[in-house]
N, C-alpha and C positions, 0 to 999 in steps of 0.2 A: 504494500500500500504506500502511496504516494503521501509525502505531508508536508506541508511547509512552514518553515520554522520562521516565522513572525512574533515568538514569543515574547524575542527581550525589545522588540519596538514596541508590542502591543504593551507587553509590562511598563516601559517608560511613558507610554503616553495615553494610558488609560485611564489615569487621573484628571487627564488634561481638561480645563474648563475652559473654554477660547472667553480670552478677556475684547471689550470692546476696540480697542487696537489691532486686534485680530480677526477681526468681522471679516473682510476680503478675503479669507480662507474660506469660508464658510456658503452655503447656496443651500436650495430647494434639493433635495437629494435628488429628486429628478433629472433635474438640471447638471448636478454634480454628476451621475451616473455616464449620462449621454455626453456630457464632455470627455471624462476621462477617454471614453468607448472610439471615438473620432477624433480625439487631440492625440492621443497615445496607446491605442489599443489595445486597453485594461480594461477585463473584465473581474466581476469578485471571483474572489479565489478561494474564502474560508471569510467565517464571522463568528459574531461571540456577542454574548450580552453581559457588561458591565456591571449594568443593575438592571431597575426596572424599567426604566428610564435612559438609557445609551445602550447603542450597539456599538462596536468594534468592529468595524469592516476592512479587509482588506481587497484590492484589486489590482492586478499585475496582466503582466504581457509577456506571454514566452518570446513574441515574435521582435516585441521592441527591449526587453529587458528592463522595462519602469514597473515601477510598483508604487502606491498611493494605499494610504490608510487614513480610514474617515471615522470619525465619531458621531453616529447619527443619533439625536434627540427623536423624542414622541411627537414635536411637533415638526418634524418633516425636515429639519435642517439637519446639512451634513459638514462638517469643518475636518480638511486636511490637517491631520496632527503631523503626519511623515508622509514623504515622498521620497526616490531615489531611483538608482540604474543596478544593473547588475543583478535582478531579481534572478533566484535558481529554485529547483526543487530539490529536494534530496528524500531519499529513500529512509522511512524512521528504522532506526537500529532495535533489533528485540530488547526488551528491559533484562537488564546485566549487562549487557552487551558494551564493553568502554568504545565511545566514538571522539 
């Protein structure tokens, strides 16, 4: 099985509350989605729920190597916590297993 290891971004920035200086990160998830998709060809790859109230999304592109990680709210908004290049998969290792 395939899995991709976004752990220690998700961990650093699953906290993250976008302060209003940070707003231009942020959009209608909609909108957020359909950009990444046609700016950079990312689609979601894996997601997670924070609380009850934020998801953790991640979206990447084998073909372009970007990857973007969004904190999506209840009420529709999504805000880039992380982005970058270099995106890979790796194969998870059985538990014991040193990697």
């Amino acid at each position: 099985m395939k899995i991709l290891l976004s752990a220690a971004a998700v961990a650093i920035g699953a906290s993250f509350i976008p302060a209003p200086a940070q707003a231009q990160n942020c959009a209608l998830r909609t909108d957020m989605v359909t950009a990444l998709k046609f700016r950079h060809d990312e689609s979601q790859v894996s997601a997670g729920l924070q609380n009850a109230d934020v998801m953790v999304e991640v979206f990447a592109s084998p073909n372009t190597g970007t990857f973007t990680i969004l904190l999506t709210r209840t009420d529709g908004v999504s805000c880039i916590i992380a982005a970058g290049t270099n995106w890979a998969e790796v194969s998870a290792l059985p538990v014991g297993v040193p990697g």
